[in-house]
C-alpha positions in Angstrom: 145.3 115.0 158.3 144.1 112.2 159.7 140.2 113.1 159.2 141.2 113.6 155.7 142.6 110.3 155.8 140.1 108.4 156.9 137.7 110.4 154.5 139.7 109.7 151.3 139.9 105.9 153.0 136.1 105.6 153.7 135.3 107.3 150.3 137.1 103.9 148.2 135.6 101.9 150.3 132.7 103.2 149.0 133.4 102.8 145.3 135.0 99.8 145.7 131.4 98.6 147.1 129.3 100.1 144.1 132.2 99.4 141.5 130.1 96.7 140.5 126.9 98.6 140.4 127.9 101.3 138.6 129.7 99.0 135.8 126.9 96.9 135.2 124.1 100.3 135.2 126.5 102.8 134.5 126.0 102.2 130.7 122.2 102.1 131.3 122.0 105.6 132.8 124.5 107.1 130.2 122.0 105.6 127.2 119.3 106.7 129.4 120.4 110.6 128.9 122.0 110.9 125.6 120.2 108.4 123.6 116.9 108.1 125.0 116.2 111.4 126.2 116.6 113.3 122.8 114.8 110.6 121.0 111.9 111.2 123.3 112.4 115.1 122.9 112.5 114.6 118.9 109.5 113.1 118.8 107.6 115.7 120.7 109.5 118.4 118.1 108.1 116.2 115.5 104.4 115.6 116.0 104.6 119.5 117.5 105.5 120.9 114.5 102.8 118.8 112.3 100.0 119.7 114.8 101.1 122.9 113.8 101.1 122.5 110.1 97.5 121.0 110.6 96.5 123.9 112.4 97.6 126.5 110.4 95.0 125.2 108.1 92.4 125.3 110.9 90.9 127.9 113.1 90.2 125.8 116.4 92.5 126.4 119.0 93.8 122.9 120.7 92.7 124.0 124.5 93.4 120.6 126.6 96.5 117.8 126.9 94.5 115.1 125.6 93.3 117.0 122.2 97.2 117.1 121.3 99.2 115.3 119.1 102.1 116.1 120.7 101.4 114.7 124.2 100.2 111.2 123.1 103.0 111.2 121.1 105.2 111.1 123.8 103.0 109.5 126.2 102.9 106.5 123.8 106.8 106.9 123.5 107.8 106.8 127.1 105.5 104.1 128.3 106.2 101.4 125.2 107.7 99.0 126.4 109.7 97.8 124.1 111.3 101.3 123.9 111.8 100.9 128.0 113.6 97.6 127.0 115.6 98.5 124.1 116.7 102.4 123.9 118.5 102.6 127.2 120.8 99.6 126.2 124.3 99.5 124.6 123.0 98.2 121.4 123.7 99.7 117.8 120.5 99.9 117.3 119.6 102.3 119.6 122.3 105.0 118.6 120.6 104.6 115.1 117.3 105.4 116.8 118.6 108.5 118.4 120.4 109.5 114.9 117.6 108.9 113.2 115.0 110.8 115.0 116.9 113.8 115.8 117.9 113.9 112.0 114.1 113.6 111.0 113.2 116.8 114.1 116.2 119.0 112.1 114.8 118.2 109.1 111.4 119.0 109.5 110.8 122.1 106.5 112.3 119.8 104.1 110.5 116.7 104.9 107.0 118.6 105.8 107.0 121.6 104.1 107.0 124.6 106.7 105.9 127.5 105.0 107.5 129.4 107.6 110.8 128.7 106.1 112.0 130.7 103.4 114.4 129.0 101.2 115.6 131.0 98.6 118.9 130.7 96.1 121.5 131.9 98.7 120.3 130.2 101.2 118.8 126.7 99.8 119.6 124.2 102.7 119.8 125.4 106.2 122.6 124.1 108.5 120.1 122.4 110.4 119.6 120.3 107.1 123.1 119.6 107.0 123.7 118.7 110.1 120.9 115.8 109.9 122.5 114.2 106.8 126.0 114.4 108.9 124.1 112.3 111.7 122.9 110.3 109.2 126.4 109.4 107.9 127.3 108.6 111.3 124.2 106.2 111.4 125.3 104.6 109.0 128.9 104.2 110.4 127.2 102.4 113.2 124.7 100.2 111.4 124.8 100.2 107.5 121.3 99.6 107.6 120.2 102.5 108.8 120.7 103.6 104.9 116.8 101.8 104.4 115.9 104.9 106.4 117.9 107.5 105.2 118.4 106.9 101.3 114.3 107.3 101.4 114.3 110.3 103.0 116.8 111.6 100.7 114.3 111.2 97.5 111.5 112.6 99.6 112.9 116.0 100.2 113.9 115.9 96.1 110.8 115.1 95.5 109.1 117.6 97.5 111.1 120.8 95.7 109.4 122.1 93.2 112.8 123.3 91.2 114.3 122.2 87.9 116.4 119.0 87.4 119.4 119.9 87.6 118.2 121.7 91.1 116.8 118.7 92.4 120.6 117.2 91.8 122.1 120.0 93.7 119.7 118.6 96.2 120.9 115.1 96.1 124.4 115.9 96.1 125.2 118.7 97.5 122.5 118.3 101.0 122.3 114.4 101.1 125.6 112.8 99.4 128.3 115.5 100.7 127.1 115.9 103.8 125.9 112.1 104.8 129.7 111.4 103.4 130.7 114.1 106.0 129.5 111.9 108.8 131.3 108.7 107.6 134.3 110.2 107.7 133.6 111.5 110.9 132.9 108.5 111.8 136.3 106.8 110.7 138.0 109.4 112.2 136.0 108.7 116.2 136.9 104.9 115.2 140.9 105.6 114.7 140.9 108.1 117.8 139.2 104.3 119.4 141.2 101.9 118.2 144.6 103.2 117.6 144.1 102.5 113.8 141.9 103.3 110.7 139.1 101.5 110.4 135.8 101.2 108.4 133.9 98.4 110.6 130.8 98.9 108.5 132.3 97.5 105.8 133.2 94.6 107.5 129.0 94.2 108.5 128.0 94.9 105.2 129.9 92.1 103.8 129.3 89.6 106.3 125.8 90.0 106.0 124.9 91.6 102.8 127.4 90.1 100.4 128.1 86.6 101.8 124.6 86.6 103.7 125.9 84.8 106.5 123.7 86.5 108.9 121.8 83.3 108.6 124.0 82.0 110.9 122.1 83.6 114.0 118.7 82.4 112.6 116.0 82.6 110.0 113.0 84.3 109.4 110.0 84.3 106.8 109.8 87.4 104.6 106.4 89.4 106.0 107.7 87.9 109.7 108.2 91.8 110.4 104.6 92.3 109.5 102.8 89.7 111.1 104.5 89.4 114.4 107.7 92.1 114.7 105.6 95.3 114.6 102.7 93.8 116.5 104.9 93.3 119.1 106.9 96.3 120.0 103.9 98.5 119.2 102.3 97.0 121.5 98.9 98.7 123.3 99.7 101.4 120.2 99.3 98.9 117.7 95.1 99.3 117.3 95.7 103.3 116.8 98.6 103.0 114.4 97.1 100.1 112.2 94.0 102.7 111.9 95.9 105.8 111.2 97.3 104.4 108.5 94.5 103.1 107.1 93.3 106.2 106.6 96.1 107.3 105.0 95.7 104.6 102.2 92.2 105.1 102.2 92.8 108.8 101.8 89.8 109.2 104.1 91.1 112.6 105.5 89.1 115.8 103.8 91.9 116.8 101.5 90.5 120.5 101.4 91.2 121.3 104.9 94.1 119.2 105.4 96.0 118.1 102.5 99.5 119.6 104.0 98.4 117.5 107.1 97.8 114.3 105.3 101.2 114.4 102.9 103.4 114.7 105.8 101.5 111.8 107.5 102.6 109.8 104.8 106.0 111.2 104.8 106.5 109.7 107.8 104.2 105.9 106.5 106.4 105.9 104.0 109.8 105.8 105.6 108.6 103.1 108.2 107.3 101.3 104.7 110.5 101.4 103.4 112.5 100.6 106.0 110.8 97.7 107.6 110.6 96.5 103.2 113.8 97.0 103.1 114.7 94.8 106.0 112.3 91.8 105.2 114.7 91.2 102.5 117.1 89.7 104.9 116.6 86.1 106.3 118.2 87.1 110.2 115.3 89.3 111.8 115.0 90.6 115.0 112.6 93.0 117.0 115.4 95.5 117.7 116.2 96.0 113.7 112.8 98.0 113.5 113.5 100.4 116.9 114.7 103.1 114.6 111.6 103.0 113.1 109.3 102.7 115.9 109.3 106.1 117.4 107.4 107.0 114.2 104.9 104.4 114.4 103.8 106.2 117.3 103.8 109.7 115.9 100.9 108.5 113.4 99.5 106.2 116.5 99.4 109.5 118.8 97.2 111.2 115.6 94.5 108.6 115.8 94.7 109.3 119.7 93.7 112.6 119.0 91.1 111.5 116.7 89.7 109.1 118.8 89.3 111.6 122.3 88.6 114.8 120.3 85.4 114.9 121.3 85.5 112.7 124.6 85.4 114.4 128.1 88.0 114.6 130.7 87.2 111.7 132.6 86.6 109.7 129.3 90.2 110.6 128.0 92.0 109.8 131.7 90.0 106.1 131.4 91.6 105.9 128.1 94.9 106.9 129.2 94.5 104.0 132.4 
């Protein structure tokens, strides 16, 4: 009894020590596992399964680390620094990340076109599908904004069915609207289980900053401000390769006979961070952490011109580079 005492005695002693510790970190480990780690892990399902769809239309067999799309990826990913800075902390902005990039993995035959799926009449929209636009109402429980990303991809997938009309609004309505409602009602019901009390605290952002526009209040920005200085700066070293990747993409310098599947779902993914960060420039209060959501992507099309640059490099080449 009285070892088991003294245990129990020296064991609060303990906590009581790293209370402190493990208040002001304990949030950083948690975001650490559940949102950083599967945003990480989405982005190498992401560029895995376009390096696939490339190579289906190639015969070359990718044989080392650095001739993959899917390891600079997430090299880029897990060394950014603004990503080291940003994802792991309490902020809003980072659960949107994680909703955002998991959603975009689950939805990868939709968005890119895997011929591998079959999607049929019975069987139109796969639960994976659904369950995306569910995260994605819950993104947009958490920050409204996070519609800039979603709403696009929304029209993309309807755009990329080749079905009649009144298909394409089954589409619309019955994958995106139903199901993205889904999650906001989820949503309001994990904020009355909090609070003790319905309640729709998106609302509440949207009018503060979208109808009255006071979001001034915390500062002011010019319009391109995103352009010029908020992407340079949390790409970071990535910056050079994703400024050339999508260069090419406008340019349309890719061979569109060998990789035309390839070079669509590149843009698929330009044209989401296009209209997000657009989409954002139109309000006056701008911050680095608004374009997080979006930044995992940026270096999905920056870890394509990786592999562009080093495909023919050697190994010791390709580990200088990576120094």
């Amino acid at each position: 009894q009285s070892y088991t005492t003294n245990l129990v005695a020296y064991t609060k002693k303990i906590v009581l020590q790293k209370s402190t510790y493990l208040i002001s970190k304990g949030p950083v480990f948690l975001h650490a596992v559940t949102v950083a780690v599967p945003t990480d892990l989405s982005v190498w399902i992401i560029a895995s399964r376009l390096e696939c769809l490339a190579m289906h239309h190639r015969n070359d067999i990718i044989l080392h680390w650095w001739q993959s799309w899917a390891s600079w990826s997430l090299i880029l990913t897990i060394t950014s620094w603004f990503n080291c800075y940003a994802l792991i902390r309490t902020y809003a902005n980072s659960m949107e990340t994680m909703f955002l990039m998991v959603g975009v993995a689950l939805l990868g035959p939709e968005l890119f076109g895997d011929a591998s799926v079959v999607r049929d009449k019975q069987c139109r929209h796969r639960i994976q599908a659904r369950i995306a636009f569910v995260l994605g109402g819950l993104s947009a429980c958490v920050r409204f904004t996070s519609l800039a990303a979603w709403i696009p991809i929304g029209i993309i997938i309807v755009l990329r069915e080749h079905t009649s009309a009144k298909q394409k609004l089954g589409t619309l309505f019955g994958l995106c609207a139903v199901n993205g409602l889904l999650g906001v009602v989820l949503g309001c019901c994990v904020d009355r289980w909090v609070y003790g009390f319905w309640a729709v605290p998106f609302l509440g952002n949207f009018h503060f900053n979208a109808v009255l526009g006071l979001g001034s209040l915390y500062g002011t920005h010019p319009m391109l401000w995103y352009i010029y200085a908020g992407i340079p700066a949390i790409c970071g070293i990535a910056l050079p390769m994703f400024l050339w990747e999508v260069l090419r993409l406008l340019k349309k310098t890719y061979p569109r006979t060998n990789d035309a599947e390839g070079t669509r779902s590149r843009l698929t993914i330009f044209w989401i961070i296009a209209s997000y960060t657009i989409l954002h420039s139109f309000s006056e209060h701008k911050e680095f952490r608004f374009l997080l959501p979006v930044l995992p992507l940026m270096f999905i099309l920056a870890g394509h011109a990786m592999v562009q640059l080093l495909g023919g490099m050697s190994v010791y080449q390709s580990k200088l580079i990576l120094v």
